[in-house]
N, C-alpha and C positions, 0 to 999 in steps of 0.2 A: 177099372176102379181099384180090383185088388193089387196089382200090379202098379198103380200110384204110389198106394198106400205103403208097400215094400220099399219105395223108392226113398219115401219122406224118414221112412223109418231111418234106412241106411243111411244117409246123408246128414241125418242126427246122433248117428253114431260114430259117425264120421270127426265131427266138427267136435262132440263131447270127448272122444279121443284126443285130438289134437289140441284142445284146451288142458286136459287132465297134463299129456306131456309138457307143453309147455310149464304148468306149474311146476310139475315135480322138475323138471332136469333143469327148466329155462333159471329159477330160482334158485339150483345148486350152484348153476355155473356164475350165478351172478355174486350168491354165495362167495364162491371159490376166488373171483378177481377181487372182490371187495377183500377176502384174507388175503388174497396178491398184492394190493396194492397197500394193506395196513402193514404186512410184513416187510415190505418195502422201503416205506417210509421208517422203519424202526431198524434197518439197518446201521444209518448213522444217526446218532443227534449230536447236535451243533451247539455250544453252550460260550457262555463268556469266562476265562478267567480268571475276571476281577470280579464279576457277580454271577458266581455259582445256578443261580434259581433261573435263570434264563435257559428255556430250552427252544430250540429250533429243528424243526425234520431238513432243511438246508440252508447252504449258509449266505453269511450275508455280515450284517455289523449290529452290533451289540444297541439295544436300542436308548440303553442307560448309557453309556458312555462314547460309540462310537467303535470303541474295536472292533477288530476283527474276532470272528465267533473262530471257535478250533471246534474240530470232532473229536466227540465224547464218546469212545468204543463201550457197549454196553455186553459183550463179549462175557464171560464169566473166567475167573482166575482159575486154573488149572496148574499153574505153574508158580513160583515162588510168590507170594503174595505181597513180597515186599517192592517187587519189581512193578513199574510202571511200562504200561504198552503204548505203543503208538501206531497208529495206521499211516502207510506209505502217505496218504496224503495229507494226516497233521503232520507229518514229517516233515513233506516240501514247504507247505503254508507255513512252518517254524523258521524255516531255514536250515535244519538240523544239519550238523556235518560233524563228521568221526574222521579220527585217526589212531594208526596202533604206535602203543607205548613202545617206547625204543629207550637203548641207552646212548650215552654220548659224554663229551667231553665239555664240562658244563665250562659255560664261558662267559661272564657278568656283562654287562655292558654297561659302563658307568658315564654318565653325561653330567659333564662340568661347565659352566660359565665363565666369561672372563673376559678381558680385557688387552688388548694391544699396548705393552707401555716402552719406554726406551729403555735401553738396555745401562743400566746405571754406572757401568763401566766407560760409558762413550759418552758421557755427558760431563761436562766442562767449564770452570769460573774463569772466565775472562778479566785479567787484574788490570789496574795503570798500574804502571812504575814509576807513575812524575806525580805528583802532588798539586792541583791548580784546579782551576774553573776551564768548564765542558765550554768550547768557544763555537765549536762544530760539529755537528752528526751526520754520519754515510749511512748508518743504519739504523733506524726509526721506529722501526716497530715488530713483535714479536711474530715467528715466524717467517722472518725472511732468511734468506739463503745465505751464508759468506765463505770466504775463501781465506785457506792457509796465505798470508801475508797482504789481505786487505787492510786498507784504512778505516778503522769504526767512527773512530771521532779524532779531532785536533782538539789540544788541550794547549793554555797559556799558563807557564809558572815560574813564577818568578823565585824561586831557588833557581830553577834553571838557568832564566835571564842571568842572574849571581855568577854562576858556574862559567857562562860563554864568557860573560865580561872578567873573569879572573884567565880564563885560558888563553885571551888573547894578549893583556896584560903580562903573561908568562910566557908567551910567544915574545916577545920583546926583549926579554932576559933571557932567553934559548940559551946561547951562548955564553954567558957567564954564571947563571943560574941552571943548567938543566934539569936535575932532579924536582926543581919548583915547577917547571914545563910540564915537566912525565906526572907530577901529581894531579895538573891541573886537569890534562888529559886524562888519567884513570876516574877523576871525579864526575867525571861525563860520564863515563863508561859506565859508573856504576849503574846511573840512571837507564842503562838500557841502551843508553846508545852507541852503535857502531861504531868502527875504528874507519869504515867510508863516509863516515855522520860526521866526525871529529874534523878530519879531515878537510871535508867540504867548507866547516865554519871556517877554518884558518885560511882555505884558500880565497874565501871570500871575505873575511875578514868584516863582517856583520854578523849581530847579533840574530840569532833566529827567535820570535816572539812565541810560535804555534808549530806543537811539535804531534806529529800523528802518531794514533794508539795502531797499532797494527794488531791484525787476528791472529792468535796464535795453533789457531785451528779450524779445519774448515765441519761445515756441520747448517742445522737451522738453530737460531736463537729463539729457546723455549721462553727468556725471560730477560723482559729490560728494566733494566734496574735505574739509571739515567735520565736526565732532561736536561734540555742546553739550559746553561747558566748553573748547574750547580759544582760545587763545590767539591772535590775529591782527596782523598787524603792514599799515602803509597799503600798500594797492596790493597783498596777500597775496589769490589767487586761490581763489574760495569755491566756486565751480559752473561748470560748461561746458553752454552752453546752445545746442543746434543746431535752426536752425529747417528741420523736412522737409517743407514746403508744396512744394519743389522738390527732388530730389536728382539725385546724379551714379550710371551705372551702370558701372562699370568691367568692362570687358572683356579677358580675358588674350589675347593675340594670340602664338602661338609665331613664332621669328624665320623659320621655310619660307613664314609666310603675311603675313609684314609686307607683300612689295612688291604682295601685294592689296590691299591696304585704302589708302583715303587719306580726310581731311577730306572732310567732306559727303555718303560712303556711307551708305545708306538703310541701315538696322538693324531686323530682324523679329526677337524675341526672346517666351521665354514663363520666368513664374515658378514654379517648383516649388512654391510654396506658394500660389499662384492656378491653378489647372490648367484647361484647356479655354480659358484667356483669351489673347489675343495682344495684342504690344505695337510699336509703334514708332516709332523714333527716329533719329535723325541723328549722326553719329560728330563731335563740332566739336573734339575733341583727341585725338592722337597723342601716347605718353610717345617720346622723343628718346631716351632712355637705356633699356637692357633688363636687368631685374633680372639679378643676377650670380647667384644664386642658383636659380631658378624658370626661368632663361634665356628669359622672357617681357616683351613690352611690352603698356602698357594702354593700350585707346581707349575712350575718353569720352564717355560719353550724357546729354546733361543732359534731365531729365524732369519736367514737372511734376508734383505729385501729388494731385491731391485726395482729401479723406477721408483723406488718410495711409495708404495702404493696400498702398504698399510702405514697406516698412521697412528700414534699414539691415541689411546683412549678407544680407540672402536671397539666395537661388542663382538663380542665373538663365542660360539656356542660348542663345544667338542667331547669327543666321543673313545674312550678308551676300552678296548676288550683285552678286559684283564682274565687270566686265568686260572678257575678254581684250584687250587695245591692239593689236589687227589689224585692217589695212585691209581687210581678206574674209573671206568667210563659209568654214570650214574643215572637215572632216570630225569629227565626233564618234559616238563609238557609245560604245552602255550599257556598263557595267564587268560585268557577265555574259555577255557574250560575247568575251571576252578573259581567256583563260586567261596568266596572271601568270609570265612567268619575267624579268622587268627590262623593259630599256628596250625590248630585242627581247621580243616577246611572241608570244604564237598565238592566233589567230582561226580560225573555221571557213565558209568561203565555199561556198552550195548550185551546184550548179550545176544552171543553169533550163535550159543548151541541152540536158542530156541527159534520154531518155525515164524514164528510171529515175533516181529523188531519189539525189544522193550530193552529198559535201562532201568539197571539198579545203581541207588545211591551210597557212594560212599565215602567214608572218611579219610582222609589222607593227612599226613601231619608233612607240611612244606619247611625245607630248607631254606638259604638265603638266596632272597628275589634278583633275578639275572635278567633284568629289564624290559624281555617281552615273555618271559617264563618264570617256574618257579622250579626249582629243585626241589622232588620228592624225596621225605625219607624214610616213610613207610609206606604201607596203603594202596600201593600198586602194582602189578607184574606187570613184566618185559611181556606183550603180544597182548594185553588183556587190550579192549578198543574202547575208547571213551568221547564224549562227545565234547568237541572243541569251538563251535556254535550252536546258539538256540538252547543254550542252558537253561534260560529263565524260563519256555516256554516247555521244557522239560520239567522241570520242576513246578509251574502253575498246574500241567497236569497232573504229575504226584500230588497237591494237595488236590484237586476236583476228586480224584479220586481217592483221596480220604491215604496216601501212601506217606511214610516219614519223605517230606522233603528239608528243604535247609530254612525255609521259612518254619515250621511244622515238625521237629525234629522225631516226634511219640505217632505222625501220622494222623488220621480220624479224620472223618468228613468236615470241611469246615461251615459254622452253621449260621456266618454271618453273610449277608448279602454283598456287602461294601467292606470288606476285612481284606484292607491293603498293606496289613503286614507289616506295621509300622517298622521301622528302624533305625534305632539311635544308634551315637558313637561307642557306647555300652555294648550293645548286641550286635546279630550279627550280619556285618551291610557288604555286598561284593560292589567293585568297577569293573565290570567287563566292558568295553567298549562297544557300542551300541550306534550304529549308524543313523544320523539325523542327516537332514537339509539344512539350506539356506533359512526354509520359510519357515521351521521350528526354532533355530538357534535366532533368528529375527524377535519371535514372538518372548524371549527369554530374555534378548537383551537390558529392557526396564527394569527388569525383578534384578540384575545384575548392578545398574547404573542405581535404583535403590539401594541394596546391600552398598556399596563403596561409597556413599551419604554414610547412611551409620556408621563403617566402619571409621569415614573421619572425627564423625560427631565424636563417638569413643576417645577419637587419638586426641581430643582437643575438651576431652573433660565436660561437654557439653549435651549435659542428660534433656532438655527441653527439647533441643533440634534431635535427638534421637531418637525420642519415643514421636515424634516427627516423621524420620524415618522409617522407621518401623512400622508404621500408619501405611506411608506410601508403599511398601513391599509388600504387606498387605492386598493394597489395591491393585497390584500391578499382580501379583498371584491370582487375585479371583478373575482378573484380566483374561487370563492363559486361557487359551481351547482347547480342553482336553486331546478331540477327536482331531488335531491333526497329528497327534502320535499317534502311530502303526506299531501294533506287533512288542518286541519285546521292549519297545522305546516309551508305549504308552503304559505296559503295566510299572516301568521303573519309574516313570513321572508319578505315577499313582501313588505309589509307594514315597517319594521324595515331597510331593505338594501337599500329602496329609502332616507329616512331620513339620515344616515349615510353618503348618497355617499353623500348628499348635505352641510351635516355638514361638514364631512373632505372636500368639494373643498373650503368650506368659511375658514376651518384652511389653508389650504396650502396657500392662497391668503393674509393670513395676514402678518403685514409688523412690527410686536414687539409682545414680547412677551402675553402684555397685553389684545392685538387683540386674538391671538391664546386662552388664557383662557376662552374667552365665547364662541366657539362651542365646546370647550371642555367637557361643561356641558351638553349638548344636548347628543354628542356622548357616555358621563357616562349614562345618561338617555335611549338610547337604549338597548346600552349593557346589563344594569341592566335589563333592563324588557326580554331581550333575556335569561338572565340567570334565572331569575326565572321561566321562562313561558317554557321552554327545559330543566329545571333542571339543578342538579350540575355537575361541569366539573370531572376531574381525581384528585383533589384538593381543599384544602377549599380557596376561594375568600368571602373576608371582605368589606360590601357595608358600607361606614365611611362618616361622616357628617361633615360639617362647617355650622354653623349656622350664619354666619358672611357674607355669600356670596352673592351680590345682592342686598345691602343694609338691610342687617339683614332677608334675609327671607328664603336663608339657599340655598346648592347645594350637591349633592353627588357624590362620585365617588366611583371605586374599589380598591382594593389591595390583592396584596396577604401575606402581614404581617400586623397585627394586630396594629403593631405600627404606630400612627398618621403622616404622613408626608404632608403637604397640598398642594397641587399639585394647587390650584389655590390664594397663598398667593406665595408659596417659601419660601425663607428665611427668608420673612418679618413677616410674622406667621406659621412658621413649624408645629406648636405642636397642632394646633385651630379646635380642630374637635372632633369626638368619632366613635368608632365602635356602630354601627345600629344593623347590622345583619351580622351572617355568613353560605353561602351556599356552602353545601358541607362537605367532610370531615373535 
């Protein structure tokens, strides 16, 4: 019984032991994973760009808008506090890519527009020399082919008739009269006709009624001037005959890029209506005088052609790399790594000394634009490495974390939820070119096909159908689905559809047409930066200038014809402007 009683003892001590342990250690350790797995999760947080106050332990999409979340390093600044960090994997998820600043031989690329026209040297008035009514025509209509000593028409005139019937009468009196013969004969001759023409009448001794106009060069006939049955008087122009075995390619040159180009620039060019082909040529004229109208001058390609295979009028788009007049090699970087606020702009420079990737922002004051660069003229060293994509998203994280970015120049947390950073033509807006789809630039076309309604209504004085317009841009804006921009495509939509909606509410609210003109300008201002930064549509669109606007300091807008119509004159300056640039086909 004692011996039981030992046993319940033990066995109670037992069991109270192994519960005591459990408490104490089993609850450290659960302790210890539960700080495992809170430290854990606090390693990254995941946040949205455009709306700050979203936090995520991983990632995923934004649940206000759709983006994509970036990680928020929660890390402590040790190191220049001006610098923003990034973690290897907001890195990849940005896109981010660097390269090192180098010097070079800056080289502009200027692209000019233009036209195939004949070469004004080879183009030709085809005269009669007889005086009568058109009795027959060999060539009919503009554009056909002819030949050095074809027949174009037969003409009847009766001077002429005069003239045989006096020659052969003079033929009778040879003999005693000759000198009355030789006149009668020269009087022919004047008319053009041969001494084997002369000739032939006398041996045949009939009048001839229908005398043919012969070509006096060969070529295509640009212009008929002519119908049977009319009437011609000597030296009356019958046909315009241009020969295009060689022609001229006129190129429009705007007056920012005249003092590139000079006589003997190499010229790469392609025709819209030969595609996949390449062409080139040499500039041998500059026009001296610059249209008053198009506020362009033309430079000169003389081309030979064989097979005829350009043709007058075709469009033609070309490319000259003219070279800057400096004695040394100077800094240039890509035009995507230079976020755009004027002549002072922002770049984002890596910094290689420290352990941990971060970028600091900086100032750089840009030279003149050399078509996929800019030319630095401070702001940079030769080897320092800067970020050439994924700027935007470099910079959305300078502002989350409260650092001077180019939106945010003084830096501070920002404390609005939905502060998309407005930016007008005023301040300060970059084009970096920003890769879209099909199924984004789809979703944009309406809000486009609206804008080119107003901008008619404008060109056509007509304030009712434009606050009309304005309506429908509207609706085709609230249209747009945010979430199918990604990355740094949806925060610049962000940024471009807040301006707009503000723009079209201040058009619809105006009460003349004069009022609707100035946010008109604004909204040309986004669209454009939309269009270059998403690329070109299904179509070429024309971004065209008035330098007239604002008190001479100029405004743009779109088009999708080439030809000037000024949408913020009307009728009162239709024609006051030039085409800038064309993106797209």
């Amino acid at each position: 019984m004692k011996n039981r009683k030992t046993i319940y003892i033990a066995i109670s001590t037992l069991v109270l032991g192994l519960l005591l342990g459990w408490m104490i250690f089993g609850s450290a350790e659960e302790s210890s994973k539960t700080e495992e797995v809170h430290d854990h999760s606090e390693e990254t947080v995941w946040t949205c760009s455009m709306h700050p106050q979203i936090r995520a332990n991983e990632p995923g999409a934004c649940p206000l808008c759709g983006m994509d979340l970036i990680p928020l390093s929660n890390e402590s600044d040790d190191g220049n506090p001006l610098e923003v960090r990034m973690s290897p994997t907001a890195m990849q998820l940005a896109n981010v890519q660097t390269s090192i600043v180098s010097k070079q031989k800056p080289v502009k690329d200027v692209r000019m527009n233009g036209k195939v026209k004949t070469d004004e040297r080879n183009v030709f008035s085809q005269s009669s020399h007889i005086p009568g009514r058109i009795e027959k025509l060999t060539v009919n209509f503009t554009g056909e082919a002819v030949q050095k000593g074809q027949v174009l028409a037969y003409i009847y005139s009766p001077e002429l008739v005069a003239a045989q019937e006096e020659l052969l009468e003079a033929q009778k009196m040879k003999e005693t009269q000759p000198s009355l013969f030789n006149a009668a004969k020269e009087k022919l001759k004047n008319w053009k006709l041969t001494e084997k023409h002369v000739n032939q009448i006398l041996a045949n001794g009939k009048i001839q009624e229908q005398f043919p106009i012969l070509a006096d060069v060969s070529g295509i006939v640009t212009d008929k001037k002519i119908n049977l049955g009319d009437y011609i008087l000597k030296g009356q122009s019958l046909y315009e005959i241009a020969d295009i075995s060689s022609v001229w390619v006129l190129f429009d040159v705007y007056e920012s890029d005249i003092p590139w180009i000079k006589q003997g620039d190499k010229v790469e060019f392609t025709v819209r209506a030969l595609p996949n082909e390449k062409f080139k040529g040499e500039v041998s004229f500059i026009d001296p005088v610059i249209n008053s109208e198009t506020r362009v001058a033309s430079a000169r390609v003389i081309l030979k052609n064989p097979g005829q295979r350009l043709k007058p009028d075709m469009f033609v788009q070309g490319t000259i790399k003219s070279q800057l007049d400096v004695n040394e090699e100077v800094i240039v970087v890509p035009k995507s790594a230079v976020m755009w606020t004027g002549e002072r702009s922002v770049v984002y420079v890596k910094n290689a000394s420290s352990d941990k990737v971060s970028f600091l922002m900086k100032m750089v004051t840009l030279g003149p634009s050399l078509g996929d660069g800019y030319l630095i003229k401070e702001g940079l060293e030769v080897g320092e490495e800067i970020a050439t994509n994924g700027t935007f998203s470099i910079d959305a994280a300078a502002q989350l974390a409260g650092k001077p970015s180019m939106m945010n120049p003084e830096g501070g947390v920002p404390v609005s939820g939905h502060n998309h950073g407005e930016t007008t033509h005023s301040e300060s807006m970059s084009t970096e070119e920003i890769a879209v789809g099909q199924k984004e630039k789809a979703a944009l076309s309406p809000l486009f096909e609206a804008y080119f309604k107003l901008k008619n209504n404008l060109v056509n004085d007509n304030f009712k159908a434009g606050i009309s317009s304005a309506k429908e841009m509207t609706a085709f804006l609230n249209k747009v689905d945010m979430k199918i921009f990604k990355g740094d495509a949806h925060n610049f939509w962000m940024k471009r559809s807040d301006v707009l909606s503000k723009e079209l509410k201040k058009a619809i609210s105006t009460k003349e047409i004069g009022e609707l003109r100035k946010p008109f300008e604004e909204i040309s201002n986004q669209l454009i930066m939309i269009l270059k930064s998403f690329g070109a549509m299904d179509k070429a669109i024309y971004i065209e200038h008035c330098p007239m606007v604002n008190n001479n300091k100029g405004a743009d807008w779109l088009s999708l014809e080439p030809e000037i119509k000024n949408p913020y004159y009307g009728d009162a300056m239709l024609k006051c402007g030039e085409v800038k640039e064309v993106i797209g086909k």
